[in-house]
LOGUNU-164037 format. One record per residue: y, x, z of N, C-alpha, C in turn; residue number from 0; residue in three letters. Coordinates in nm, 3 decimals. Example, Ala and Ser with C-alpha at 12.3 -4.5 7.8 and 13.67 -1.06 7.14 Angstrom:
    n.c2    n.c1    n.c3   ca.c2   ca.c1   ca.c3    c.c2    c.c1    c.c3 num residuo
  -0.569   1.319   0.780  -0.450   1.230   0.780  -0.330   1.320   0.780   0     Ala
  -0.225   1.285   0.708  -0.106   1.367   0.714   0.003   1.290   0.787   1     Ser
//
This chain:
    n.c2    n.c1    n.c3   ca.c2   ca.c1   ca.c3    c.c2    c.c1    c.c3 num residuo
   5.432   1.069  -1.760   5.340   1.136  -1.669   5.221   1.047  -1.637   0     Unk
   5.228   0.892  -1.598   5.153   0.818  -1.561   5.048   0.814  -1.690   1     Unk
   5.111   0.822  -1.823   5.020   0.796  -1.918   4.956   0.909  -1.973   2     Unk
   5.010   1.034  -1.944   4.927   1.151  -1.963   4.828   1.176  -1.828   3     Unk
   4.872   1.079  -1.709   4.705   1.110  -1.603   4.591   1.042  -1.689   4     Unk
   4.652   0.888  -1.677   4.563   0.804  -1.776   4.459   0.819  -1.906   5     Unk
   4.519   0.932  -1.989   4.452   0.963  -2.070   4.379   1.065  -2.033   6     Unk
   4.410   1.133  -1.872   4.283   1.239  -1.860   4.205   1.169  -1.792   7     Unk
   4.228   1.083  -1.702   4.113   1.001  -1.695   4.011   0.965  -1.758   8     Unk
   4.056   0.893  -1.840   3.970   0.825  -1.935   3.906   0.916  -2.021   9     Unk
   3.980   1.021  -2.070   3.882   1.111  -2.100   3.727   1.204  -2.039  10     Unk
   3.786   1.176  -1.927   3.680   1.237  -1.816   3.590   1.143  -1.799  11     Unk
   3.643   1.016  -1.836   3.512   0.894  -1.730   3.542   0.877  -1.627  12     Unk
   3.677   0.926  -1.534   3.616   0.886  -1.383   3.596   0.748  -1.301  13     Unk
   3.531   0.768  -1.265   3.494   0.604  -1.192   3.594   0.596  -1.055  14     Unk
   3.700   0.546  -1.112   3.837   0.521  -0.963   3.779   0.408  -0.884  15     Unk
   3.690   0.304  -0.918   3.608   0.230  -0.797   3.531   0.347  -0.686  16     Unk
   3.451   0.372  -0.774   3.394   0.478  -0.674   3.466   0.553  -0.591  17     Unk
   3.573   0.625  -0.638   3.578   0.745  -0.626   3.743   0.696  -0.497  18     Unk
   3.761   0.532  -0.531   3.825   0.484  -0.423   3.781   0.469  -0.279  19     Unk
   3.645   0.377  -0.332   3.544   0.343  -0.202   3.489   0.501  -0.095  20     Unk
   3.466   0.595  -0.209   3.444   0.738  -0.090   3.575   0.769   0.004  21     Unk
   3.671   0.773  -0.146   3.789   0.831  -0.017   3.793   0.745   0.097  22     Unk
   3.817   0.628   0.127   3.797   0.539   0.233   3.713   0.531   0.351  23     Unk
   3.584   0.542   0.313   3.494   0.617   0.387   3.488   0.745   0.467  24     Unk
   3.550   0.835   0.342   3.597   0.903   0.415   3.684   0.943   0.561  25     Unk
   3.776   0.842   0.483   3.912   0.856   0.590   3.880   0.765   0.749  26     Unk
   3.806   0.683   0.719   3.752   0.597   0.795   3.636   0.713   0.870  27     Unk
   3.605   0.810   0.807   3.489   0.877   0.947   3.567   0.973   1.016  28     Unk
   3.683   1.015   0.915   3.752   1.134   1.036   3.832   1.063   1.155  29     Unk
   3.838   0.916   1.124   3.896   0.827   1.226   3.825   0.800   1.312  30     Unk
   3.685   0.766   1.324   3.611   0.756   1.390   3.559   0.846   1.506  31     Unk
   3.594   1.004   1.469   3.596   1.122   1.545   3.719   1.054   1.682  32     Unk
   3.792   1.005   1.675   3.924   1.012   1.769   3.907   0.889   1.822  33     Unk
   3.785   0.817   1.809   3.715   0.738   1.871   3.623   0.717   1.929  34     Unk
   3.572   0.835   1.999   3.439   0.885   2.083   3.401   0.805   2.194  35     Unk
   3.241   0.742   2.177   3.225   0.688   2.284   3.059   0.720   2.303  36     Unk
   2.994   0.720   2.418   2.849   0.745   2.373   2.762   0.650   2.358  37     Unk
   2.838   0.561   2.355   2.760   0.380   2.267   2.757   0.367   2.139  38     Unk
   2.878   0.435   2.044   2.898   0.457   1.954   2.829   0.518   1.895  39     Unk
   2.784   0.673   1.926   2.746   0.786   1.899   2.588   0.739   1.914  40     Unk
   2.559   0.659   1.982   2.422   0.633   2.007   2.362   0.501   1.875  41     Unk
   2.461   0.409   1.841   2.471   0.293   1.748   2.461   0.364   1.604  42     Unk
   2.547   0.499   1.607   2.572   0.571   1.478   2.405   0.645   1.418  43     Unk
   2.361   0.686   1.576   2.256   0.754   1.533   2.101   0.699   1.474  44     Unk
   2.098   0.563   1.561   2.002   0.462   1.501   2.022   0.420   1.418  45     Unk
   2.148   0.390   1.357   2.192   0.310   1.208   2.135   0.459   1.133  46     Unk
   2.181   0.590   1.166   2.137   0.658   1.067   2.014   0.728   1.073  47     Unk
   1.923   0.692   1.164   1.783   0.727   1.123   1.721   0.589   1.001  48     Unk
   1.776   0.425   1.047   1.756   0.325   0.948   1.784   0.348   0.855  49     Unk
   1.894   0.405   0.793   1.942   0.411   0.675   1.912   0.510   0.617  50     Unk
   1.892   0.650   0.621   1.875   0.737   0.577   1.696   0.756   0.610  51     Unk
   1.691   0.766   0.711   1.535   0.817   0.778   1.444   0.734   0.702  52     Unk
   1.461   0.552   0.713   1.365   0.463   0.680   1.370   0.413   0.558  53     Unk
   1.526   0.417   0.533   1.557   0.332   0.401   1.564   0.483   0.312  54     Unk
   1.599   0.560   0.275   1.597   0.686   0.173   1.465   0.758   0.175  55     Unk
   1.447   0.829   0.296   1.313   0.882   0.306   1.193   0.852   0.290  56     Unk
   1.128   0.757   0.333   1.047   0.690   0.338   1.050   0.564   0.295  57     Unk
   1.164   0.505   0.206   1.153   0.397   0.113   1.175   0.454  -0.013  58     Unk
   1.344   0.408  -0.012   1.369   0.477  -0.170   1.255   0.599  -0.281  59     Unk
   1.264   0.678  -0.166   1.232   0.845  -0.249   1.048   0.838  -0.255  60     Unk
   1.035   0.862  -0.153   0.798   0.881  -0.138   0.787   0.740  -0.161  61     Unk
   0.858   0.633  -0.144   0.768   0.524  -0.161   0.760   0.437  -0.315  62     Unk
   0.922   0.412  -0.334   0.968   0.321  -0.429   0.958   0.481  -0.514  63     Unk
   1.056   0.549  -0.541   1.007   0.643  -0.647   0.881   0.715  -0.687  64     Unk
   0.813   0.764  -0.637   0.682   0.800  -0.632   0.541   0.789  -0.595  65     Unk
   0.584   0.658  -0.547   0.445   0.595  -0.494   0.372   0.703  -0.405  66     Unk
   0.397   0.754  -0.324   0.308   0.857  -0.268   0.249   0.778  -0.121  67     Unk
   0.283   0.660  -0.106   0.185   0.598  -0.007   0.194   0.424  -0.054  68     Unk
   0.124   0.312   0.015   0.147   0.200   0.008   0.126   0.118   0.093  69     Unk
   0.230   0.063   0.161   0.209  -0.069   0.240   0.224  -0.188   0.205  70     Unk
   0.240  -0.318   0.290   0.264  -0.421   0.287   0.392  -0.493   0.194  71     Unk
   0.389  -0.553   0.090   0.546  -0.565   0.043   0.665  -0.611   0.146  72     Unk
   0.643  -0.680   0.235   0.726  -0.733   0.345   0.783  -0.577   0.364  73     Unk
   0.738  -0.484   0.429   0.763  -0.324   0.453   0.849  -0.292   0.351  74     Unk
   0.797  -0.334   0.263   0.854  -0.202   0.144   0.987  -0.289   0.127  75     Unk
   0.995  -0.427   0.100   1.111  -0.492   0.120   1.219  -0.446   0.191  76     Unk
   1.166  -0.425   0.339   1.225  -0.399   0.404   1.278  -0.253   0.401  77     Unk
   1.201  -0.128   0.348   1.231  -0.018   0.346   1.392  -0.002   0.240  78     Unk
   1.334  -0.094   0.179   1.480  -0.102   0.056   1.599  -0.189   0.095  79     Unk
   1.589  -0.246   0.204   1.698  -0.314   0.245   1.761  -0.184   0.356  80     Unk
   1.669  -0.131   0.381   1.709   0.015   0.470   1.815   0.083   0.395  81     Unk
   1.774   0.154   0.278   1.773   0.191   0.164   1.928   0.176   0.063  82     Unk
   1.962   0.039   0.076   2.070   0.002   0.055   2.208  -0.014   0.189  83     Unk
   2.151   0.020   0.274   2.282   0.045   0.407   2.328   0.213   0.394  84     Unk
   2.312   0.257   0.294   2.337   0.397   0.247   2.435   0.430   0.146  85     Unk
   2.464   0.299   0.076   2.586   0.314   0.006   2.563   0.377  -0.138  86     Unk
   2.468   0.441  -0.131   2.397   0.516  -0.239   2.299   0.403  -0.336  87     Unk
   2.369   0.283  -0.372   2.313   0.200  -0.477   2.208   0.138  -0.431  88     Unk
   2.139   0.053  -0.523   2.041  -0.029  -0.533   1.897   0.033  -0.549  89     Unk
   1.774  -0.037  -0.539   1.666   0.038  -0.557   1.661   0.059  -0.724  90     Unk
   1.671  -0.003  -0.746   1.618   0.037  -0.920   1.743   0.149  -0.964  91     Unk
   1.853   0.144  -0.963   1.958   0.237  -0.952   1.937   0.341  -0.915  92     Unk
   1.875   0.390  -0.779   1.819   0.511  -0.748   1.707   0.552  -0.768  93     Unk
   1.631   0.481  -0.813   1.454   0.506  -0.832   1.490   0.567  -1.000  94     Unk
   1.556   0.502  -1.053   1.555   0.529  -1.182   1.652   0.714  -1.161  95     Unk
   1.758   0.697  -1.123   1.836   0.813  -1.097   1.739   0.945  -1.067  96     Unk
   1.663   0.895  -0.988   1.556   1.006  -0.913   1.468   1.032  -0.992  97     Unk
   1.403   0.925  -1.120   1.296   0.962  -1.204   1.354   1.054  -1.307  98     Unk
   1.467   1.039  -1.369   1.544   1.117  -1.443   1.546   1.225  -1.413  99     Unk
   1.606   1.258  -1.216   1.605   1.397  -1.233   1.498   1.460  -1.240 100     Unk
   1.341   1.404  -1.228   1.239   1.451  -1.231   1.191   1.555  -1.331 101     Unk
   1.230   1.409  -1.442   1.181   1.421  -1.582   1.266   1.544  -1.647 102     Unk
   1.398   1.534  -1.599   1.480   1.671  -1.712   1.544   1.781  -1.562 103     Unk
   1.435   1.817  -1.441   1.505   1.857  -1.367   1.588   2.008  -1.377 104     Unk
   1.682   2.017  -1.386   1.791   2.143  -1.404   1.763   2.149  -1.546 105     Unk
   1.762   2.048  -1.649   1.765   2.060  -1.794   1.857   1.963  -1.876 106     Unk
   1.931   1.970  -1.978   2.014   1.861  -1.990   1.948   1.706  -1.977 107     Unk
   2.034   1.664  -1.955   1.961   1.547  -1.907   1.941   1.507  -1.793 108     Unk
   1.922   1.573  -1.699   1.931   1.593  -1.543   2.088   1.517  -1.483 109     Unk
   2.056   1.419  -1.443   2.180   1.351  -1.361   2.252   1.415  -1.250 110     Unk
   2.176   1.542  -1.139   2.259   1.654  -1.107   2.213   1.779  -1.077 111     Unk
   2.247   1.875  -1.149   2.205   1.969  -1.130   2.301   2.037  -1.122 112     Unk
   2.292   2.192  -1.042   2.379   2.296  -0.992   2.424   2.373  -1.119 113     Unk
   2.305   2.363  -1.219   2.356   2.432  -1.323   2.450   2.383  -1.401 114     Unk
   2.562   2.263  -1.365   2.648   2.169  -1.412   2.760   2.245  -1.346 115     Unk
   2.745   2.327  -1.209   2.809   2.300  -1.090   2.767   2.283  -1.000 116     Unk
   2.766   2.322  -0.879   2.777   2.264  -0.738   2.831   2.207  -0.724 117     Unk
   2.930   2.180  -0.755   3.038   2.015  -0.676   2.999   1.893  -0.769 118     Unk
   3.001   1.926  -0.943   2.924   1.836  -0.964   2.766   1.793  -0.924 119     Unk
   2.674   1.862  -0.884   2.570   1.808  -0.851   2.566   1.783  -0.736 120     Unk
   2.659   1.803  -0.632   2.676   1.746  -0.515   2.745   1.593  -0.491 121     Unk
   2.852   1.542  -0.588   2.949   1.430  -0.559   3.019   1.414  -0.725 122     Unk
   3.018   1.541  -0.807   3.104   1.521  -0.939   3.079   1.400  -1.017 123     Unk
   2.853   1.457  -1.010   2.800   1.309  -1.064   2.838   1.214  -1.078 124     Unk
   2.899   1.122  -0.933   2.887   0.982  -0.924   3.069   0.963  -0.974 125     Unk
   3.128   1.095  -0.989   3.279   1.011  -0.989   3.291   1.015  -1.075 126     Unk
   3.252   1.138  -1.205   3.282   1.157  -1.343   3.191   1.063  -1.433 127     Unk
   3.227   0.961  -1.499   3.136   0.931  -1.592   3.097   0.764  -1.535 128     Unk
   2.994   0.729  -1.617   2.919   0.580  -1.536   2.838   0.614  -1.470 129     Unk
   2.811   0.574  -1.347   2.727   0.574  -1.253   2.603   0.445  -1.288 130     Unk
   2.662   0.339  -1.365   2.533   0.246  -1.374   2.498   0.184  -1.244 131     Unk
   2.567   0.171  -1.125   2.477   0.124  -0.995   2.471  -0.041  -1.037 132     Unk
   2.542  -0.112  -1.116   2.526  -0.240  -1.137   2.462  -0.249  -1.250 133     Unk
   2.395  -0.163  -1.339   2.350  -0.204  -1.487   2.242  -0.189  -1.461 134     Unk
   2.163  -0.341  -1.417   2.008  -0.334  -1.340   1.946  -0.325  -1.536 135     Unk
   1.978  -0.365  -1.604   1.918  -0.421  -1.712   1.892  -0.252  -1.780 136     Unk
   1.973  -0.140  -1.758   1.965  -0.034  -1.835   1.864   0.037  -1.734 137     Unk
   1.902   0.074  -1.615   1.813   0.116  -1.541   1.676   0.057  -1.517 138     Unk
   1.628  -0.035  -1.593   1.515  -0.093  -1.525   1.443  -0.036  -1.595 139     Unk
   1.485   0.066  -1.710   1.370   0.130  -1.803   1.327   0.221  -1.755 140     Unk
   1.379   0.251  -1.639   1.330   0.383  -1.566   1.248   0.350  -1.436 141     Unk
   1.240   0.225  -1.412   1.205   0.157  -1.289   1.152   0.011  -1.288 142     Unk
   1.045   0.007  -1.409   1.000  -0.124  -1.445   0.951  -0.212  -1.366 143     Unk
   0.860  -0.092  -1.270   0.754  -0.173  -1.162   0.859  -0.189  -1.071 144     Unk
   0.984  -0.179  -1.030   1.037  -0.248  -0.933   1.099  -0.400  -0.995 145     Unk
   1.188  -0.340  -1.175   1.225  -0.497  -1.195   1.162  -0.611  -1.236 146     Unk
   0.987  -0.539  -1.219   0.953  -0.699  -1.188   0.957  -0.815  -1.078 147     Unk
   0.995  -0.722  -1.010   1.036  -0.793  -0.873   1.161  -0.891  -0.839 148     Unk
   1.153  -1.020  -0.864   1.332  -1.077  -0.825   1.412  -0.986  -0.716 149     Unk
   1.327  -1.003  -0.622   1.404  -0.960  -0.490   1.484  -0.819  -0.511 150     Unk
   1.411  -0.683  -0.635   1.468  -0.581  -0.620   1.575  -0.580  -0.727 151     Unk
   1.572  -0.692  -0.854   1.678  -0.695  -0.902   1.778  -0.712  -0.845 152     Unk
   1.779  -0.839  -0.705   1.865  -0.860  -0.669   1.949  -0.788  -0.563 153     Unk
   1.878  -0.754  -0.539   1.898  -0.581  -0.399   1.997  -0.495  -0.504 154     Unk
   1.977  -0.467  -0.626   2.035  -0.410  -0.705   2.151  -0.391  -0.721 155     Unk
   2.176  -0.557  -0.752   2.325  -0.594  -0.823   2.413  -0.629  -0.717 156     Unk
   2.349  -0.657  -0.581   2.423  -0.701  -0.427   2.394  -0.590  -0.359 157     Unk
   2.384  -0.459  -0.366   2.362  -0.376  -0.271   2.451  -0.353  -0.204 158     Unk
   2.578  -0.380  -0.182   2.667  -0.426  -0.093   2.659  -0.484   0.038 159     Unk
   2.583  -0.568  -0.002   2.624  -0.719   0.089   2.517  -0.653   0.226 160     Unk
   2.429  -0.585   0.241   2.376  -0.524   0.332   2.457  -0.468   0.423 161     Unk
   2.538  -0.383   0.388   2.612  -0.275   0.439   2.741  -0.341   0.484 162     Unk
   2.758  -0.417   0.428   2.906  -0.467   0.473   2.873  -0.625   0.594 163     Unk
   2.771  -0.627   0.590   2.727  -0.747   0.696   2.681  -0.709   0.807 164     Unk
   2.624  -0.552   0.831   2.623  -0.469   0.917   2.764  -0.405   0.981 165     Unk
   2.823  -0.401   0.878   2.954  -0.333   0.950   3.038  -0.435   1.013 166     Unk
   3.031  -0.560   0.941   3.099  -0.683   1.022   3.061  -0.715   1.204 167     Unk
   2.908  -0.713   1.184   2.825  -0.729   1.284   2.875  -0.591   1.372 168     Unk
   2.881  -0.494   1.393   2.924  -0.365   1.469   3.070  -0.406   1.507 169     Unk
   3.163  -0.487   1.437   3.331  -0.486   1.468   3.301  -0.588   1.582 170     Unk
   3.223  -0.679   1.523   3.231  -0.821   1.626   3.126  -0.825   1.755 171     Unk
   3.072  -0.723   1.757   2.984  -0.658   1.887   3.043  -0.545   1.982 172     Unk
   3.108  -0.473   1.890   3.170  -0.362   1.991   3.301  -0.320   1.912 173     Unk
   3.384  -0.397   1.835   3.463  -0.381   1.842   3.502  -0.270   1.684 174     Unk
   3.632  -0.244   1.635   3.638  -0.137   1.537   3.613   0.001   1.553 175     Unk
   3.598   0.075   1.652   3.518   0.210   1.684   3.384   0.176   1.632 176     Unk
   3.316   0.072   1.713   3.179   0.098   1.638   3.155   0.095   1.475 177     Unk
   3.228  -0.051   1.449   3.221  -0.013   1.307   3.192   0.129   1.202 178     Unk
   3.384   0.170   1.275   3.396   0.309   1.199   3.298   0.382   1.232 179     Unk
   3.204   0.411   1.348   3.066   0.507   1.385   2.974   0.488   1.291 180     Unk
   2.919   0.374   1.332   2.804   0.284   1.286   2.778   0.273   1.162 181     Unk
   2.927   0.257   1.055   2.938   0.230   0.908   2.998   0.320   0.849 182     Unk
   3.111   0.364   0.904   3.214   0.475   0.766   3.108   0.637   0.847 183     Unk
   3.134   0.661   0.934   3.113   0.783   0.963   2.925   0.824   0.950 184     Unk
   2.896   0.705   0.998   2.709   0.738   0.965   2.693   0.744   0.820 185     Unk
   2.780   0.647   0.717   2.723   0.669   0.592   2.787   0.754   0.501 186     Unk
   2.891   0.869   0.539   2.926   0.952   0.532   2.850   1.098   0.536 187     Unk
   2.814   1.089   0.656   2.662   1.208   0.689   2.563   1.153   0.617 188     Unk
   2.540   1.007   0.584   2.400   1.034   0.511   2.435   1.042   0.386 189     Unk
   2.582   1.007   0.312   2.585   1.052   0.184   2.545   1.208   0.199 190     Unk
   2.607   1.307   0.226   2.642   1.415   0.192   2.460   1.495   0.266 191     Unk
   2.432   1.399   0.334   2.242   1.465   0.371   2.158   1.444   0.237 192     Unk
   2.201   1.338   0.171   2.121   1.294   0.028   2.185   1.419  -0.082 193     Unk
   2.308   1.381  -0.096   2.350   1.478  -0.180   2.309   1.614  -0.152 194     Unk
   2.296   1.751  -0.049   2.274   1.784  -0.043   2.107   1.864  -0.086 195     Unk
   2.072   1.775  -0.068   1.878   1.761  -0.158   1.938   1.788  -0.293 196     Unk
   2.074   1.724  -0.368   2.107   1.744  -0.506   2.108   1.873  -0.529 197     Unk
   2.197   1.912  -0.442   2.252   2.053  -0.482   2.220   2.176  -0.431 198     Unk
   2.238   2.188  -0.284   2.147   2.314  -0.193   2.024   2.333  -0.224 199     Unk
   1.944   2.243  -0.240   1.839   2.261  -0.234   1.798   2.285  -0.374 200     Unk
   1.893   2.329  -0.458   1.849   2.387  -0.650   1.947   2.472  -0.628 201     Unk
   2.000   2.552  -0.521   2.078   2.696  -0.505   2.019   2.787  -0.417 202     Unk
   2.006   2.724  -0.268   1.992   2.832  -0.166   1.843   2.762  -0.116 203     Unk
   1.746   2.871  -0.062   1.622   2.897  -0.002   1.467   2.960  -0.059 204     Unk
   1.389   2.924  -0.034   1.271   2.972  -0.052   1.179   2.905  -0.125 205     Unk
   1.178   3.000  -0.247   1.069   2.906  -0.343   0.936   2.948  -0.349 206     Unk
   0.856   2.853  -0.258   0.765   2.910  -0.235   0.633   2.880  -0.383 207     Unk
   0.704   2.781  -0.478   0.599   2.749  -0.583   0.676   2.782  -0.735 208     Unk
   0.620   2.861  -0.810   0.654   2.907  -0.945   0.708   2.759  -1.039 209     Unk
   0.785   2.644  -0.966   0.841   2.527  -1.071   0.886   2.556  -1.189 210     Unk
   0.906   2.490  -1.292   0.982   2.510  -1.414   1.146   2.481  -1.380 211     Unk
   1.155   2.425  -1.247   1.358   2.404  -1.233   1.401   2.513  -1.127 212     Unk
   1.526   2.490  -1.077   1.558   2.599  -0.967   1.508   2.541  -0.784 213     Unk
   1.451   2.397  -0.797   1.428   2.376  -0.697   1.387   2.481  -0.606 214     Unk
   1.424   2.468  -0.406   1.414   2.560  -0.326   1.366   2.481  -0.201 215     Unk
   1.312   2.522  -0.112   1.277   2.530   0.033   1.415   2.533   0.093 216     Unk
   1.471   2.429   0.161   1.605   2.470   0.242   1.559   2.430   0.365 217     Unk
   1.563   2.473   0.461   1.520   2.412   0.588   1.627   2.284   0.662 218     Unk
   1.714   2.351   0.668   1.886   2.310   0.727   1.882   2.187   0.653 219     Unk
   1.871   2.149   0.521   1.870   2.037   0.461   1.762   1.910   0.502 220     Unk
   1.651   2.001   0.562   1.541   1.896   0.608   1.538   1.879   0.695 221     Unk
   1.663   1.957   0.815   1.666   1.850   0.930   1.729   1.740   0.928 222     Unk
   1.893   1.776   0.842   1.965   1.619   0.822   1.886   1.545   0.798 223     Unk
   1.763   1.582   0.740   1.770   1.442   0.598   1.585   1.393   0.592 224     Unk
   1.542   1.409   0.719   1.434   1.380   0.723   1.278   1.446   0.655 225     Unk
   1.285   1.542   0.639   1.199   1.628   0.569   1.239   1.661   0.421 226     Unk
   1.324   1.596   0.381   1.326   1.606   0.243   1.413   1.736   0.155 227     Unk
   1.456   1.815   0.253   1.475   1.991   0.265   1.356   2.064   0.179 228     Unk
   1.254   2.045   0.190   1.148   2.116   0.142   1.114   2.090  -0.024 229     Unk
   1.246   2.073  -0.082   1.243   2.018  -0.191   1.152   2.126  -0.371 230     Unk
   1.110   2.243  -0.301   1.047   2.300  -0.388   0.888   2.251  -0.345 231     Unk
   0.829   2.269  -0.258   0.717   2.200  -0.230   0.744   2.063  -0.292 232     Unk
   0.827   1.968  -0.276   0.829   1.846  -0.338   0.788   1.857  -0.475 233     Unk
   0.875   1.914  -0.576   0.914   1.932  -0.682   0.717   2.019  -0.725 234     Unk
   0.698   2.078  -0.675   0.563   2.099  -0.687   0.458   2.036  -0.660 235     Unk
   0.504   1.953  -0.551   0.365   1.806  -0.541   0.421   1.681  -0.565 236     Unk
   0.543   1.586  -0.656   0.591   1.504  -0.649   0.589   1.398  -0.597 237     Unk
   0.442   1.344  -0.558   0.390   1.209  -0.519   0.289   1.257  -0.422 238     Unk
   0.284   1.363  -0.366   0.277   1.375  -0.212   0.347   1.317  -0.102 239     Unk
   0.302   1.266  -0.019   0.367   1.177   0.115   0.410   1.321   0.217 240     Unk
   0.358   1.386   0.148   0.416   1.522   0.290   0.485   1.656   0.170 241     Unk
   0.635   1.620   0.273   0.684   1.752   0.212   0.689   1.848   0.221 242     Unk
   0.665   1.880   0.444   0.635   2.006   0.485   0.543   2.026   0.489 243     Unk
   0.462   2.131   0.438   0.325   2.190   0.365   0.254   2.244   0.499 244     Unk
   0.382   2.313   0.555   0.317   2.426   0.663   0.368   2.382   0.810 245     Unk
   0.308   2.390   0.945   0.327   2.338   1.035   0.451   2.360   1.074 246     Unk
   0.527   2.475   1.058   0.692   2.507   1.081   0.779   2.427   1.028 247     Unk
   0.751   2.345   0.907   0.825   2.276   0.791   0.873   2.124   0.832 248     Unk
   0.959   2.123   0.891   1.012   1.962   1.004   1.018   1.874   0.903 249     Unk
   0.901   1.716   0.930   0.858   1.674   0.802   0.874   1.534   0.940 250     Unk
   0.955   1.456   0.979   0.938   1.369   1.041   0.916   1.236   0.970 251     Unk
   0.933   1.226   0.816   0.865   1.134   0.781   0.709   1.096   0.738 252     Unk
   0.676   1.185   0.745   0.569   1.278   0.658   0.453   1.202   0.803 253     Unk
   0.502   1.228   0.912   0.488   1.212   1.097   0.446   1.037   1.099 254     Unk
   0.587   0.964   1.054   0.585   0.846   0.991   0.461   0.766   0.953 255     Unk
   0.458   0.844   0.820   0.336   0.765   0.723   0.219   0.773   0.804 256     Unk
   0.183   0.931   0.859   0.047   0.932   0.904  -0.018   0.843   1.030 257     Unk
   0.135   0.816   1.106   0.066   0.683   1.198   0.091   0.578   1.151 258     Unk
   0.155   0.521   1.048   0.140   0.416   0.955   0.001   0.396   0.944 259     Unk
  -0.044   0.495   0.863  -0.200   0.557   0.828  -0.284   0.493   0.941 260     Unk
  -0.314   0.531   1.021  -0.353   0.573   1.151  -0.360   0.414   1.162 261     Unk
  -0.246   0.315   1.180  -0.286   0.147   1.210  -0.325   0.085   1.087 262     Unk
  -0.333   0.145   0.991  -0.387   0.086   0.855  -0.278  -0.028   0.810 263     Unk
  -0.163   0.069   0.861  -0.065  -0.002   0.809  -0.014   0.028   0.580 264     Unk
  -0.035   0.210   0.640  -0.025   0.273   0.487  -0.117   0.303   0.440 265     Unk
  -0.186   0.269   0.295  -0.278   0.296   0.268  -0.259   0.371   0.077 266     Unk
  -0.388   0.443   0.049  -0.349   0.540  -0.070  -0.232   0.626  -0.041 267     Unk
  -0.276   0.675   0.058  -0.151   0.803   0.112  -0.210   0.917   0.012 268     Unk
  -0.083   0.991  -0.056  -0.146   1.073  -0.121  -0.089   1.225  -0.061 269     Unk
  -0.150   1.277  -0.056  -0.104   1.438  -0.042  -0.160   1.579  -0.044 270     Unk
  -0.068   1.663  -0.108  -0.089   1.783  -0.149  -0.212   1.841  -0.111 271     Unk
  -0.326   1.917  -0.173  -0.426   1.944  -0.151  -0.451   2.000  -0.020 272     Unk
  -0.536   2.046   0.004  -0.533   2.166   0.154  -0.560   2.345   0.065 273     Unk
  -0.611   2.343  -0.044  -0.635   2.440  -0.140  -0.496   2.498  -0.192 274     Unk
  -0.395   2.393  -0.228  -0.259   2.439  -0.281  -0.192   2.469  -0.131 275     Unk
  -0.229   2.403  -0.058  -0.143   2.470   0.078  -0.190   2.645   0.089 276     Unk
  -0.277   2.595   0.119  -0.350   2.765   0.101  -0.311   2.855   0.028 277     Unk
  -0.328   2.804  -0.096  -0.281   2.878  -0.210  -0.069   2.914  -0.178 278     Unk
  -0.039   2.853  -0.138   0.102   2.842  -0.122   0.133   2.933  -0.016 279     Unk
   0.060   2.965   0.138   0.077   3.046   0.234   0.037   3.135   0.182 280     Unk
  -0.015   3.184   0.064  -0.108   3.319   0.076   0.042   3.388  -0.020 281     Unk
   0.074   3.297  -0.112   0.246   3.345  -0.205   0.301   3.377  -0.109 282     Unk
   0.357   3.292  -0.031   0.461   3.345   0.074   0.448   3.466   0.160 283     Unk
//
């Protein structure tokens, strides 16, 4: 029996590191529920605007993937050290992941798409198969302008050591509740807020632009996850700094950049015309 799992394993690819480290996480956030405190709940929520809000949104994805604005490297450093308290790999690991799905989006080739599945393009991805989060050398073909950088190779291959020096720091400040808040249960919601952009958002909502993939408008997705719900507008302006087009469209990073902007902190902000907006309200 053991050697007939074994061989479906291996036939499948699954990655049992991975697919160890989630369950854990897992189990570690429904634990964290039966540990309610509003210090906690308050520690959980700032770790996950850092991690998700600063480090995914506005690092990883508009900045490091698409260049759609530019600051200071100290910043952007820092956006990717954000970036990596997400559990969701290294910068070149995800920059490259994200250019891929660009390039073949909902076409083979596409690292997740719904037309695989929903569960695979939600979580199947990372368990079936290689994930690559340590093969800086393969991924860097997708993400050159970061591996010229020492610092982002090395963010790469240690994207760990962020996340787990944070979670140390939360046990020995407030104890193992915070931890489990702060670390298993926040990066739990921001897995499944990222993933979600994978998959909801190439099934359910409003396409407000004629794309060549199934990308959609989800709203619900762009509140978890920092504007990045509006993923058919994306997918139609790629290297736009703003994803919500239209004033209804909750774009709090988008909010971000422009007072970045504003201290001349971000500069070469790029975004979607005011003509394609137009053009886009008049479709809808």
């Amino acid at each position: 029996m053991k050697q007939k799992a074994a061989a479906i394993s291996k036939r499948l690819g699954i990655n049992w590191f991975t697919a160890v480290i989630l369950v854990i996480f897992h189990i570690g956030a429904v634990a964290a529920l039966f540990m309610f405190s509003w210090r906690n709940l308050a520690v959980a929520a700032a770790m996950y605007y850092i991690a998700t809000g600063l480090g995914i949104s506005m690092g990883y994805h508009r900045l490091h993937t698409h260049r759609s604005y530019r600051v200071p490297l100290w910043l952007e450093y820092f956006f990717a050290v954000c970036g990596s308290l997400t559990l969701e790999g290294g910068p070149i690991f995800w920059v490259a992941t994200h250019r891929r799905h660009h390039q073949y989006s909902d076409l083979p080739g596409d690292p997740h798409s719904p037309r695989d599945g929903a569960f695979s393009s939600h979580v199947g991805w990372i368990l079936v198969g290689e994930t690559n989060h340590n093969n800086t050398k393969l991924m860097s073909k997708y993400a050159p302008d970061l591996a010229r950088h020492r610092f982002y190779v090395w963010l790469n291959d240690y994207h760990w050591i962020p996340v787990t020096v944070t979670g140390l720091a939360m046990w020995a400040i407030g104890g193992f509740s915070m931890m489990l808040w702060g670390t298993f249960l926040r990066v739990v919601v921001g897995l499944h807020a990222t993933w979600a952009v994978n998959s909801a958002t190439h099934m359910w909502g409003r396409r407000r632009f004629a794309t060549r993939d199934d990308s959609r408008n989800t709203w619900w997705v762009a509140i978890i996850s920092f504007g990045e719900g509006w993923h058919n507008n994306h997918h139609a302006h790629p290297t736009s700094a703003r994803h919500g087009l239209a004033w209804y469209e909750f774009d709090p990073s988008w909010l971000l950049v422009k007072t970045l902007r504003y201290f001349g902190v971000a500069k070469a902000v790029q975004v979607a015309s005011v003509s394609s907006r137009l053009a886009d309200r008049e479709a809808a």
